[in-house]
C-alpha positions, 0 to 999 in steps of 0.5 A: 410501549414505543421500545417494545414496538420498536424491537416487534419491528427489528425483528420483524426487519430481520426475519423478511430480510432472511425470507426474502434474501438479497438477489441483486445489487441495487442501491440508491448510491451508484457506486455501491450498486457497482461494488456490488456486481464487481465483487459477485461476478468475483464470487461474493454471495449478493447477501454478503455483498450487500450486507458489507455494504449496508453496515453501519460500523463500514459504510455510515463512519467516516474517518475525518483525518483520513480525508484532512489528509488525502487533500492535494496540500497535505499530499505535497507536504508529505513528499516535501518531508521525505527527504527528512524521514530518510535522514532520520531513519538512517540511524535505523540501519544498526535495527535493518542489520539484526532484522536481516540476521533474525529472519536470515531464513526468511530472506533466504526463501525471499531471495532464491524464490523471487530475486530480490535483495533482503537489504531492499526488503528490509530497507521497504519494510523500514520505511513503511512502518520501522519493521512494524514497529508502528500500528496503524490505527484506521480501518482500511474500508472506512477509509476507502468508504470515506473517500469514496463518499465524501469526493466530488468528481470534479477533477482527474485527481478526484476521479482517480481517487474514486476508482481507487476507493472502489477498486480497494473496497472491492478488493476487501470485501472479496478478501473478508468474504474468502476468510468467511468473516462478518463485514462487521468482524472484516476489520483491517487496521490500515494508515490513513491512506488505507495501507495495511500491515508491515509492508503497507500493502494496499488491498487491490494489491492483495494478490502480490501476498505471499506467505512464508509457512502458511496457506493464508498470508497474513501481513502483520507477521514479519515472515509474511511481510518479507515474502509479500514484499519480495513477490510484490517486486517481483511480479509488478516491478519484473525485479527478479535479478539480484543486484550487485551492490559492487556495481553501484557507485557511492549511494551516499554521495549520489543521494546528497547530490539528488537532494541539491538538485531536487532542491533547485529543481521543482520539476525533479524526478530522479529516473524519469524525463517525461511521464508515459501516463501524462507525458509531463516532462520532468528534470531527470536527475540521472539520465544521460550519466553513464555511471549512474545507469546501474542505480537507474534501473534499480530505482525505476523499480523501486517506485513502482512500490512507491512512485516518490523518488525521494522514497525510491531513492531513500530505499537504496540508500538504507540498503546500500548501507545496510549491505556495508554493515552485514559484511563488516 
C-alpha cells in the first residue's frame, strides 16, 4: 500500500512538473540560481537548465578524491613531482616520434592552419595523457559540483576555486545541451581536476576545439585532440609562428640547469620576474640572458596551456628531442 502510494506521488510529481514547466532560475543554492541564468542567457532552455541542476546522479554525488586532492598540500606536491614526470617520460619520445609519422597529416593541417609545431603538440598531448593512453576516470561536472559545494570562501584561492567550478559547470551544461543530450546521458569522463579528453582541456576552454573532418570535435579521438591542441595555442597563447628549432640552444643542458636552480630557489619561475595578476616577484631563471630569449618566448607560451614552469619547460624539451629523432 505505502509502494504503490509512493509511485501515485511520483507520478504525480512528474506529470505537474511537465503542466507547470520550468520559467525561472530559482534555487535555495545561490550559486545554482546563477548557473541557471548564465547558461539561459547562452541559449538553454529554463527546463534543461534547471533539470541538469536538480539531477540526482550530477549534483547529489560528490567525488571524494577529487576534493583530497584539489587541497592546497596536494597541489604543492603535484608540482614538486614534475620534474620526475618529465624524467620519466623522456623514454617516451621513440612513441612521440611514430604519433607524429602516424597522424603526419593531421599535424600537417595543424601546422599550415595555426602555426604551431607538431613536436609541441605532441609533446602536450604526451604529458597530458601519454597520447591517450591514460582513461580518466571522473565525470567532469560532479567534480566541478564537488568543488562547487563543498568549498567555503574563505580565502582568494577558495574564491578562485568557486568561480572556476561555476564557469566549467556552465560551460558543460551549454555543451550537453547543444548535443541535445539528457543531463543524465551528459557524461564527460574527465582527471580529477575535471580535464577532459587527450589534451585535458578544461570545459570554459571548450570553445579552443577544433576538429580535423567533423562539425563537432570530439576530444577523445587523436585527430581532434591534435587540432584542438594547435588552435588552443594559438588563439589563447597568439603561438602562430613556427619555431626554428635551429635557433634554440641546447634544451637539455638548459633544462638540467632550471632543475638546479629551481632546486636552490623557492621562488623560481622559469620566464617570469614578477606576476601581472598578483605582482609577486619571482627568481627568473632565464631573464636578462641573451642566448636564452628565443626559449623564453616560446616557454611563456607554453604556460598559458599550463602555467608550471616545470611542465612548460619539460614540454620543449620532449619536443627538442623529438625534432632531433624525426630528422635522423
Amino acid at each position: 500500500m505505502i509502494m504503490d502510494m509512493i509511485k501515485y506521488l511520483l507520478i504525480l510529481l512528474t506529470i505537474t512538473s511537465t503542466l507547470w514547466g520550468y520559467e525561472n532560475c530559482s534555487f535555495q543554492n545561490k550559486n545554482y540560481e546563477e548557473i541557471c541564468n548564465k547558461v539561459v542567457k547562452k541559449g538553454v532552455s529554463y527546463k534543461y537548465a534547471n533539470e541538469f541542476l536538480l539531477s540526482y546522479f550530477k549534483t547529489k554525488k560528490f567525488d571524494e578524491i577529487t576534493y583530497k586532492y584539489m587541497q592546497p598540500s596536494r597541489i604543492k606536491a603535484h608540482r614538486k613531482a614534475e620534474k620526475k614526470a618529465n624524467n620519466v617520460l623522456v623514454r617516451f619520445i621513440p612513441k612521440m616520434v611514430i604519433n607524429l609519422k602516424k597522424y603526419k597529416k593531421v599535424y600537417d593541417k595543424a601546422e599550415s592552419k595555426y602555426g604551431v609545431n607538431r613536436e609541441i603538440i605532441a609533446a602536450i598531448l604526451l604529458k597530458e595523457t601519454k597520447l591517450g593512453k591514460i582513461k580518466p576516470s571522473h565525470d567532469a561536472f560532479i567534480v566541478f559540483n564537488t568543488l562547487l559545494i563543498r568549498t567555503k570562501p574563505n580565502s582568494k584561492r577558495e574564491k578562485w576555486l568557486i568561480n572556476m567550478s561555476k564557469t566549467n559547470m556552465i560551460s558543460i551544461i551549454k555543451h550537453c545541451y547543444k548535443k541535445g543530450v539528457t543531463p543524465e546521458q551528459c557524461n564527460l569522463p574527465s582527471s580529477y581536476a575535471g580535464a577532459v579528453g587527450i589534451p585535458q582541456f578544461m570545459p570554459n576552454s571548450f570553445i579552443y576545439t577544433d576538429s580535423y573532418k567533423n562539425k563537432v570535435p570530439d576530444l577523445t579521438k587523436m585527430e581532434d585532440a591534435i587540432m584542438s591542441a594547435a588552435r588552443f595555442l594559438n588563439k589563447k597563447a597568439k603561438f602562430n609562428k613556427l619555431i626554428r628549432w635551429e635557433k634554440m640552444p641546447d634544451i637539455v643542458s638548459v633544462e638540467s640547469a632550471w632543475y638546479d636552480y629551481a632546486f636552490n630557489n623557492d621562488n623560481a619561475s622559469f620566464v617570469y620576474a614578477k606576476s601581472k595578476r598578483s605582482g609577486k616577484k619571482y627568481d627568473c631563471f632565464t631573464c636578462n640572458k641573451p642566448k636564452l630569449k628565443y626559449l623564453k618566448e616560446y616557454t611563456k607560451k607554453i604556460m598559458r596551456y599550463n602555467n608550471s614552469s616545470n611542465y612548460a619547460v619539460g614540454v620543449m624539451r620532449l619536443a627538442y628531442s623529438a625534432n632531433k629523432e624525426l630528422k635522423k
